[in-house]
C-alpha positions as CSV (number, residue, x, y, z in Angstrom):
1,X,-127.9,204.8,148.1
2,X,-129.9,207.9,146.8
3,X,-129.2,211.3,147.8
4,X,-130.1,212.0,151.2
5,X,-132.6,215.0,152.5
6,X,-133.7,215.0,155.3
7,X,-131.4,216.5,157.9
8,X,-132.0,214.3,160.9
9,X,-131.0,211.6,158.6
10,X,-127.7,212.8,157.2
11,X,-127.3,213.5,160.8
12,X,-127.4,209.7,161.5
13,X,-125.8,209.0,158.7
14,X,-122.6,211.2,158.7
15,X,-122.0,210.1,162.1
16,X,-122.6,206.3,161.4
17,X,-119.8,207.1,158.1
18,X,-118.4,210.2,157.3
19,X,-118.4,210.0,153.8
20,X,-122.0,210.0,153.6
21,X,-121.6,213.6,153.6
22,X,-121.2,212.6,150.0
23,X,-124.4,211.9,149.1
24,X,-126.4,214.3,151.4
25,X,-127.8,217.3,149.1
26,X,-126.7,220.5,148.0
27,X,-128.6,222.7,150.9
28,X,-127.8,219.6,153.7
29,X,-123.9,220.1,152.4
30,X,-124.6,223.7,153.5
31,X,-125.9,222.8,156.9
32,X,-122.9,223.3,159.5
33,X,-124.8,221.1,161.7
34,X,-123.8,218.5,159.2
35,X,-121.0,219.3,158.0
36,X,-119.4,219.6,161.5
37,X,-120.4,216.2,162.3
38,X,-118.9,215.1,159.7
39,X,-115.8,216.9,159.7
40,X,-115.1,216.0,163.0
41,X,-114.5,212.1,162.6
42,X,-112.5,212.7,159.4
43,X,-111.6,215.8,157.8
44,X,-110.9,214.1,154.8
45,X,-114.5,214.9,153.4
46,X,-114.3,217.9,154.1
47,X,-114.3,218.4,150.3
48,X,-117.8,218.3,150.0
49,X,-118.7,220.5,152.0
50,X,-120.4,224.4,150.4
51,X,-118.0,227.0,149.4
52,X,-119.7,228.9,151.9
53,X,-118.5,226.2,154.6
54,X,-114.8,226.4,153.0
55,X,-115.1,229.9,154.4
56,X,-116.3,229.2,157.6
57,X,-113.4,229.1,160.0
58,X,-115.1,227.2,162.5
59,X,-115.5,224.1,160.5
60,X,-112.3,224.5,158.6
61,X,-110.6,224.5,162.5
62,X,-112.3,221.1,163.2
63,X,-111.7,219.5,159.5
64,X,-108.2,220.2,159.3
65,X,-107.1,219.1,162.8
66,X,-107.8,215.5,162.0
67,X,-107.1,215.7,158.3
68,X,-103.9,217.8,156.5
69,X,-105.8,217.0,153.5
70,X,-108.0,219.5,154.2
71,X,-106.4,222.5,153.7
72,X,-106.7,222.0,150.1
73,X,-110.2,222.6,150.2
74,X,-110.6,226.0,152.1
75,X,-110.7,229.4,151.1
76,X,-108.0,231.2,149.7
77,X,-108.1,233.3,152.6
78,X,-108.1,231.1,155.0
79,X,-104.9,229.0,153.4
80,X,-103.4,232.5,154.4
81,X,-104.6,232.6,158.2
82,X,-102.2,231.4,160.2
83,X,-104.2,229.3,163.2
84,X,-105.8,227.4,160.5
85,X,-102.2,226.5,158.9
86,X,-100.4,225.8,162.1
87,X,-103.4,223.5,163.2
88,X,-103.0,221.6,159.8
89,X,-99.2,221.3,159.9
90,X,-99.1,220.0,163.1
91,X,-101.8,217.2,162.2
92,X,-99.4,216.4,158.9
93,X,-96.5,218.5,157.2
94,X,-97.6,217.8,154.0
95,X,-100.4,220.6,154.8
96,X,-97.6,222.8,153.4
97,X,-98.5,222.0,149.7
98,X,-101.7,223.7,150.3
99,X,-100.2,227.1,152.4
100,X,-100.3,230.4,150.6
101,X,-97.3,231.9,149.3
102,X,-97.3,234.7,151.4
103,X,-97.1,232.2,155.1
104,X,-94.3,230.5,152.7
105,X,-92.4,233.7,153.3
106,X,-93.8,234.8,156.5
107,X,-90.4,234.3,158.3
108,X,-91.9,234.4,162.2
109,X,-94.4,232.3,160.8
110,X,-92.4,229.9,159.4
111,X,-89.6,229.8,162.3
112,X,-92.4,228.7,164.7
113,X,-93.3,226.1,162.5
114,X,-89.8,224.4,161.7
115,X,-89.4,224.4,165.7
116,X,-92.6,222.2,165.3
117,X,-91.5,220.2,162.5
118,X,-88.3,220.5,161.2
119,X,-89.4,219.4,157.7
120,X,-91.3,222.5,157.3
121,X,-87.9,223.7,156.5
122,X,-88.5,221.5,152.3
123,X,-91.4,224.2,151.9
124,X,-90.6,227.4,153.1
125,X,-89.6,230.0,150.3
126,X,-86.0,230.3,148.8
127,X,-85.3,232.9,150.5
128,X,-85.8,231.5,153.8
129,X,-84.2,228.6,153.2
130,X,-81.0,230.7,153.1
131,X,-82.1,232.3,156.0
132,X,-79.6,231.1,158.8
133,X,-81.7,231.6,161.9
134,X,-84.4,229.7,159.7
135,X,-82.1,226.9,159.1
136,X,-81.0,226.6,162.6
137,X,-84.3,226.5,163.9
138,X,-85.6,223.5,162.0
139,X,-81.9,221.5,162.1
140,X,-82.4,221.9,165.9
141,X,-86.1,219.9,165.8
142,X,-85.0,217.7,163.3
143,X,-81.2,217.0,161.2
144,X,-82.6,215.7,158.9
145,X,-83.8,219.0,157.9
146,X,-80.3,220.1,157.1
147,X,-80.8,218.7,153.2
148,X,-83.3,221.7,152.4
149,X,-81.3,224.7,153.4
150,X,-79.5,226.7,150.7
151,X,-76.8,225.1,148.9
152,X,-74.4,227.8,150.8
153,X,-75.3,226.5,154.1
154,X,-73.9,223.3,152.9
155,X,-70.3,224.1,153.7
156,X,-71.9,226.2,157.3
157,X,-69.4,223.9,159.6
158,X,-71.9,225.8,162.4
159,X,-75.1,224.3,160.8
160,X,-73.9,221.3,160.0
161,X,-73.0,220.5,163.6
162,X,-76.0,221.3,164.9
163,X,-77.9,219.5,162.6
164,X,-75.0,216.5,163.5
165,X,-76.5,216.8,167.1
166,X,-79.9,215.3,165.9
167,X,-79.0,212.8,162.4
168,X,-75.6,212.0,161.4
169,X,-77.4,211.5,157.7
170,X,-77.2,215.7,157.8
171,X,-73.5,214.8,156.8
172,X,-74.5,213.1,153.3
173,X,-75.3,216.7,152.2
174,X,-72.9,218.3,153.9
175,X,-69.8,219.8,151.3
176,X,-67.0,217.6,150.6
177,X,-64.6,219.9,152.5
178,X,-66.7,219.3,155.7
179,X,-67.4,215.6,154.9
180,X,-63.2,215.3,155.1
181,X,-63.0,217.3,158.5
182,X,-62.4,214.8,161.5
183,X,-64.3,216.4,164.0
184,X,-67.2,216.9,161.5
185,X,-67.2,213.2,160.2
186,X,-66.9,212.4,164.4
187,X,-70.0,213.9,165.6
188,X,-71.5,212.1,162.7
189,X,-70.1,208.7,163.3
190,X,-70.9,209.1,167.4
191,X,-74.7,209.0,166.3
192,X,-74.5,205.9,163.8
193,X,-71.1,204.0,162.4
194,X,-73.2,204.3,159.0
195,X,-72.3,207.8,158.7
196,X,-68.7,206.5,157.6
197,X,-70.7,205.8,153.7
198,X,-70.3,209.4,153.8
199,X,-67.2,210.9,155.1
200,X,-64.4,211.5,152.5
201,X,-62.7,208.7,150.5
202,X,-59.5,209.7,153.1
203,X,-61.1,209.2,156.0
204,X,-62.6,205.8,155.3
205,X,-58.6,205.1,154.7
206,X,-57.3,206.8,158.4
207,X,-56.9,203.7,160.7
208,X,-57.5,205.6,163.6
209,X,-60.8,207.3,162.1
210,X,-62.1,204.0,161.5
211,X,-61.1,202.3,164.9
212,X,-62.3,205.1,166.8
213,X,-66.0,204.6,164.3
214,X,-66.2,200.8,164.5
215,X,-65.8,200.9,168.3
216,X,-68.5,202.6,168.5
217,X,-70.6,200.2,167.4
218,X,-69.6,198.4,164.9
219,X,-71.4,198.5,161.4
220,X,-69.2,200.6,159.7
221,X,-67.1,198.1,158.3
222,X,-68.5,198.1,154.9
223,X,-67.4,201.7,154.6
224,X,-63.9,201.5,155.4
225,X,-61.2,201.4,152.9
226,X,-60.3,198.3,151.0
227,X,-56.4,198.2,152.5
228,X,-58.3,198.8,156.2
229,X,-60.9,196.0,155.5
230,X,-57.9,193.6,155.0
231,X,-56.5,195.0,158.8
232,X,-57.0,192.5,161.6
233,X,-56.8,194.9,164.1
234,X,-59.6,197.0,162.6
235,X,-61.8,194.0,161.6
236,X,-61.2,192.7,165.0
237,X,-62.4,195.6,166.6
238,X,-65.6,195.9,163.9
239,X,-66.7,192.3,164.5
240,X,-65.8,192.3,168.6
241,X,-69.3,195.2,168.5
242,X,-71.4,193.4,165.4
243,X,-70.3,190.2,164.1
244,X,-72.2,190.4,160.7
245,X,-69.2,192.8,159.9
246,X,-67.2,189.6,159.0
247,X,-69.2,189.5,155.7
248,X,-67.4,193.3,154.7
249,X,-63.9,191.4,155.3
250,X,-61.2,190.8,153.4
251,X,-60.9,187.1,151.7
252,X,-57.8,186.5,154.2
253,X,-59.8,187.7,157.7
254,X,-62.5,185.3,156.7
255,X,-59.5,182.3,156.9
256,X,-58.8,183.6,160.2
257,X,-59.9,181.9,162.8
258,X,-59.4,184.2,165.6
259,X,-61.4,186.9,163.7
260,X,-64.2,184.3,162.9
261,X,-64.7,183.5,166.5
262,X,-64.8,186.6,167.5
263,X,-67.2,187.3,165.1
264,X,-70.0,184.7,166.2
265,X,-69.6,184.9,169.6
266,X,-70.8,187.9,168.8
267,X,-73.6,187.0,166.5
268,X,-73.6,183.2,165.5
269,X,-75.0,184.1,162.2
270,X,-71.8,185.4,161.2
271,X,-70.4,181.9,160.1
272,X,-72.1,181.7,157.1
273,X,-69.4,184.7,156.3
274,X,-66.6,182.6,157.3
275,X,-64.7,180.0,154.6
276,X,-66.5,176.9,154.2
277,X,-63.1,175.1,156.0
278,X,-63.8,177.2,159.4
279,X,-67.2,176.9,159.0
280,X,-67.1,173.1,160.2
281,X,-63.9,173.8,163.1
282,X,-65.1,172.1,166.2
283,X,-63.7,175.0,168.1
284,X,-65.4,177.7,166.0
285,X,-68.8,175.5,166.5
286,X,-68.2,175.3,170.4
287,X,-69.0,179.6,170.3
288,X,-72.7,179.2,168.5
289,X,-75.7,177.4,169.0
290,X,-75.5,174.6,166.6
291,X,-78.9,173.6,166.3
292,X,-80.1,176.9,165.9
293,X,-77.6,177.7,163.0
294,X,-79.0,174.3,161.5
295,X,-82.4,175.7,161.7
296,X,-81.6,178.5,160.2
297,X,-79.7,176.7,157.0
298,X,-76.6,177.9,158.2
299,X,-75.3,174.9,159.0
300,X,-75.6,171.9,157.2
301,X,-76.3,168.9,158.4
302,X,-75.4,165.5,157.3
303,X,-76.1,164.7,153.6
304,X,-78.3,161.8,154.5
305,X,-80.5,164.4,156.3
306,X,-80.5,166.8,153.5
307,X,-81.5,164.4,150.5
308,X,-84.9,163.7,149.4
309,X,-85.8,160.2,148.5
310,X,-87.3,160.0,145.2
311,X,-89.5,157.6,146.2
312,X,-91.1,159.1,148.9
313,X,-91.5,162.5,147.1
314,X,-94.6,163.3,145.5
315,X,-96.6,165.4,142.6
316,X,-100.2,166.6,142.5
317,X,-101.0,168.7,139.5
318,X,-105.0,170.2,139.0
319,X,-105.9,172.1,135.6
320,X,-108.5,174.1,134.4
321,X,-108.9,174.9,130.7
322,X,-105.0,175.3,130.8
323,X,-105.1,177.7,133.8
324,X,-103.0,176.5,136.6
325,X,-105.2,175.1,139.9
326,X,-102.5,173.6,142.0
327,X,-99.3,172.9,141.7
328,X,-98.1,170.7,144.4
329,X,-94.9,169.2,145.6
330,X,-94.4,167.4,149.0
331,X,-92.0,164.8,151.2
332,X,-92.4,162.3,153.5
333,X,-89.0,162.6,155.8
334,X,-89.7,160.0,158.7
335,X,-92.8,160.5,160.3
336,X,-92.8,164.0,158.9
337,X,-94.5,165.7,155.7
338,X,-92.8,168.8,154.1
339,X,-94.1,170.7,151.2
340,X,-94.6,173.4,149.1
341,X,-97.8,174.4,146.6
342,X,-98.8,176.6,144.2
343,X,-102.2,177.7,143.9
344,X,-105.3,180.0,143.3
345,X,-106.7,182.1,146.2
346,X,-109.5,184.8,146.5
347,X,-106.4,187.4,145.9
348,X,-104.7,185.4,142.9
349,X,-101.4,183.2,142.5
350,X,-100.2,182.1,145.7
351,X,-96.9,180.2,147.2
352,X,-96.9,178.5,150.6
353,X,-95.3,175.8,152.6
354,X,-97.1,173.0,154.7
355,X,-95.6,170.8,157.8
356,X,-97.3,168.0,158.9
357,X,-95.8,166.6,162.3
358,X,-95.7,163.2,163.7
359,X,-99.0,163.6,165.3
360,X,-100.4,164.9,162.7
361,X,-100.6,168.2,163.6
362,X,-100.9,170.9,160.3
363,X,-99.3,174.0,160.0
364,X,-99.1,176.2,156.8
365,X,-97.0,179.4,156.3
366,X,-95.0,181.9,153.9
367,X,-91.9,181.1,156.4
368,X,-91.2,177.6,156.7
369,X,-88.7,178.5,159.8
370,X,-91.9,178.6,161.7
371,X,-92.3,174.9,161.6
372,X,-91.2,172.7,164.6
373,X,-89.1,169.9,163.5
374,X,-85.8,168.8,163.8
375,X,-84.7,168.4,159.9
376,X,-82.3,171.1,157.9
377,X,-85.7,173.0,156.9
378,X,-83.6,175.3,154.4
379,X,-82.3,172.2,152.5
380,X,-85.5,170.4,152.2
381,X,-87.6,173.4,150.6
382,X,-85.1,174.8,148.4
383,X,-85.4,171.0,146.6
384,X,-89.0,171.1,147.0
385,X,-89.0,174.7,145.4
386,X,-86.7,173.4,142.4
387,X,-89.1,170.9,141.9
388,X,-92.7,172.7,142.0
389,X,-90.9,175.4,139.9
390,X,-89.7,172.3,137.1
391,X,-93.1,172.6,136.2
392,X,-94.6,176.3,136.1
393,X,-93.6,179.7,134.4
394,X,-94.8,183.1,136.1
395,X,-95.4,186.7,134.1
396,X,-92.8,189.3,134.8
397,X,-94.9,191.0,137.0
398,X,-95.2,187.4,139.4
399,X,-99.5,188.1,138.6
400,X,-99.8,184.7,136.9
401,X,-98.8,181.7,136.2
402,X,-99.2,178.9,134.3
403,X,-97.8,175.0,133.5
404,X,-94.5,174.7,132.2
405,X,-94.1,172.2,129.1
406,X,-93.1,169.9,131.8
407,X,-95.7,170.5,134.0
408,X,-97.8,169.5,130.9
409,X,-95.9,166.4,130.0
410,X,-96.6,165.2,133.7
411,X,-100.5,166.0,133.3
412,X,-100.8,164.6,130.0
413,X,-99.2,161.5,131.5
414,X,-101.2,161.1,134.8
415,X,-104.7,162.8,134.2
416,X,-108.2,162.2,135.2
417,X,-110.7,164.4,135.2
418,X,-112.2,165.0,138.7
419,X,-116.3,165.9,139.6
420,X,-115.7,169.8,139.0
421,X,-114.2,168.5,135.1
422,X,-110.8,169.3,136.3
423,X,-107.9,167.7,135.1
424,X,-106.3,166.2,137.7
425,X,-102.4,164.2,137.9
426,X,-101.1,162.5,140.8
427,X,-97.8,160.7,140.4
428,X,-97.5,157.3,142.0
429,X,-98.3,157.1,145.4
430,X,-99.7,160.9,145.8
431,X,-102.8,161.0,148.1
432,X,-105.7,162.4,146.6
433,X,-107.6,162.1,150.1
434,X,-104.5,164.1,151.4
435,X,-104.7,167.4,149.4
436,X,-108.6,167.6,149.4
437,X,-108.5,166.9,153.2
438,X,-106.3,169.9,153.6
439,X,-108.2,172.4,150.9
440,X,-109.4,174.3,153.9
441,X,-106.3,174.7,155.9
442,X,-104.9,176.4,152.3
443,X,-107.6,178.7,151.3
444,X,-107.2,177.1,147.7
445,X,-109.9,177.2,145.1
446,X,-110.6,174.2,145.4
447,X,-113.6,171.8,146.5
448,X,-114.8,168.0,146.9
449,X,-117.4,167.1,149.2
């Protein structure tokens, strides 16, 4: 589009799409008229506005509101006026970058920011950030703040409970003398049981620390002490609140059974953390949804379920000048078809799975989980993903891909060339009616009328 003079139009036009202010002229990106209609929808192009507009408080006021961005492209003296900086910071905090010096320092200024947003605190001057009132003030709106103050403030027991009232990740920069103080390390672990990956190697080793932290809410587990890890009483405790925590057990808990069933009437998922003998206890399975877990590849099921047969598994391989069409692996399990393909979309290489019911209802997906049927779905695709990957070798950077010397051999074997001059291979049985049937349903780059 040419540049654009005529006022009513960039009128029109700026409000139809703000960055047309881009191509309006020199004199029309002069025009507050413009400019403010602009501006107001997305401050973002502000940038093109006149120097003389940069200056213009009014339009600054109205581009920065909607866009921190902004501030970058005002006047020096206006980066300096304080309405036009707290209106930026409040839209986004990163509007600091673009505040002068001088409001950096500006301690009233700054104090009524922080109580804004605490992460004001990152950009304030040095000398604030050892300012204690300063500190307190932005640790108050936000703990995480807490990281930014002056490395003296780290060992502030004052400041860091305060900023413990709000995040218990203020303790991760807290000093180590404070990280090893109990009441310190509590108010911490009272927000989150996390906060026990940062108290002091000691504490993570005081049973009663850790009891009092994993009844909480569990999750803290993985943070205790190897010796406490291996204590029944506190893995009891740590799974009774979130069974996953069996998985941060010792080798021994995971034998036991009275910890294992604790742990998945908690969460069910937590058997796949428990020994492979437990994992198949009748009593253990009474305490979880077994079909679920059998969904989910938890569970396995029966071999004869988990097997493909050979002869009812199929290949379909599709070549252009040595660039990889399709690569395509799939099952027929009963009634059922399961598979997995490899192929070329508008947006490059692609990976998807495809479910094909006994009415012959389609469904394609990145999650196979999402497909209805009553076979060990985890089972069945990690095969089919051994086999489609037999025969293709990806870049580092998972951009391309291309046939493996395998993938060739097959080709070579079982090609014909197909209307578009494709090489095509289909191993015996494979339904050519079946993949070009589907083409739409995968958004592959591929077509046969």
């Amino acid at each position: 589009m040419g540049e654009i003079t005529d006022k009513t139009e960039a009128l029109s036009a700026v409000k139809a799409d703000s960055w047309e202010l881009e191509n309006v002229s020199d004199e029309l990106k002069a025009d507050k008229e413009v400019v403010m209609a602009a501006v107001k929808n997305n401050g973002d192009v502000f940038e093109y506005a006149s120097d003389e507009l940069k200056a213009d408080k009014e339009v600054v006021m109205a581009a920065v509101k909607n866009s921190y961005d902004a501030l970058e492209y005002v006047s020096d003296e206006l980066k300096a006026d304080k309405e036009v900086v707290m209106a930026a910071v409040k839209a986004d905090v990163w509007a600091m970058e673009y505040v002068s010096d001088e409001l950096k320092a500006d301690k009233e200024f700054m104090t009524a920011l922080v109580e804004i947003n605490g992460w004001v605190l990152e950009h304030v001057s040095d000398e604030l950030k050892a300012d204690k009132e300063v500190v307190i003030a932005a640790v108050k709106e936000n703990g995480e703040a807490f990281q930014f103050s002056s490395d003296e403030f780290k060992a502030d027991k004052e400041l860091v409970m305060e900023a413990l009232k709000d995040s218990y990740g203020a303790l991760e920069h807290a000093s180590d003398e404070l990280k090893a103080d109990k009441e310190v390390a509590m108010a911490a672990v009272k927000l989150s049981a996390f906060a026990l990956e940062y108290v002091s190697d000691d504490l993570k080793a005081d049973k009663e620390f850790v009891m009092s932290a994993v009844k909480l809410a569990g999750w803290g587990l993985q943070h205790a002490s190897d010796d406490l890890k291996a204590d029944k009483e506190v893995v009891l405790t740590a799974v009774k609140e979130a069974g996953s925590d069996l998985q941060h057990a010792s080798d021994d808990l995971k034998a036991d059974k009275e910890v294992v069933i604790a742990a998945v009437k908690e969460n069910g998922d937590a058997l796949q953390y428990a020994v492979d003998d437990l994992r198949t206890d009748p009593e253990i399975l009474d305490a979880v949804d077994v079909d679920l877990l059998k969904n989910r590849g938890i569970i396995k099921k029966e071999k004869n379920e988990l097997e493909l047969s050979e002869n009812t598994t199929y290949r379909i391989a599709i070549v252009d000048n040595e660039r990889l069409i399709l690569n395509m692996v799939y099952a027929e399990v009963g009634e059922e078809i399961l598979g997995v393909y490899s192929g070329m979309i508008s947006s490059g290489p692609h990976v998807c799975y495809f479910h094909q019911d006994q009415d012959g209802e389609f469904t394609v997906s990145d999650d196979y989980f999402e497909f209805e049927t009553n076979h060990d779905l985890s089972n069945i695709f990690s095969e089919l993903d051994d086999l489609r990957n037999e025969f293709e070798i990806w870049d580092d950077e998972g951009d391309s891909f291309e046939f493996s010397d395998a993938g060739k051999e097959f080709i070579a074997t079982n090609e014909s060339i197909n209307d578009d001059g494709w090489l095509e291979a289909y191993s015996d049985g494979a339904s050519e009616d079946f993949i070009y049937d589907l083409q739409n349903e995968w958004q592959l780059s591929l077509r046969k009328d």
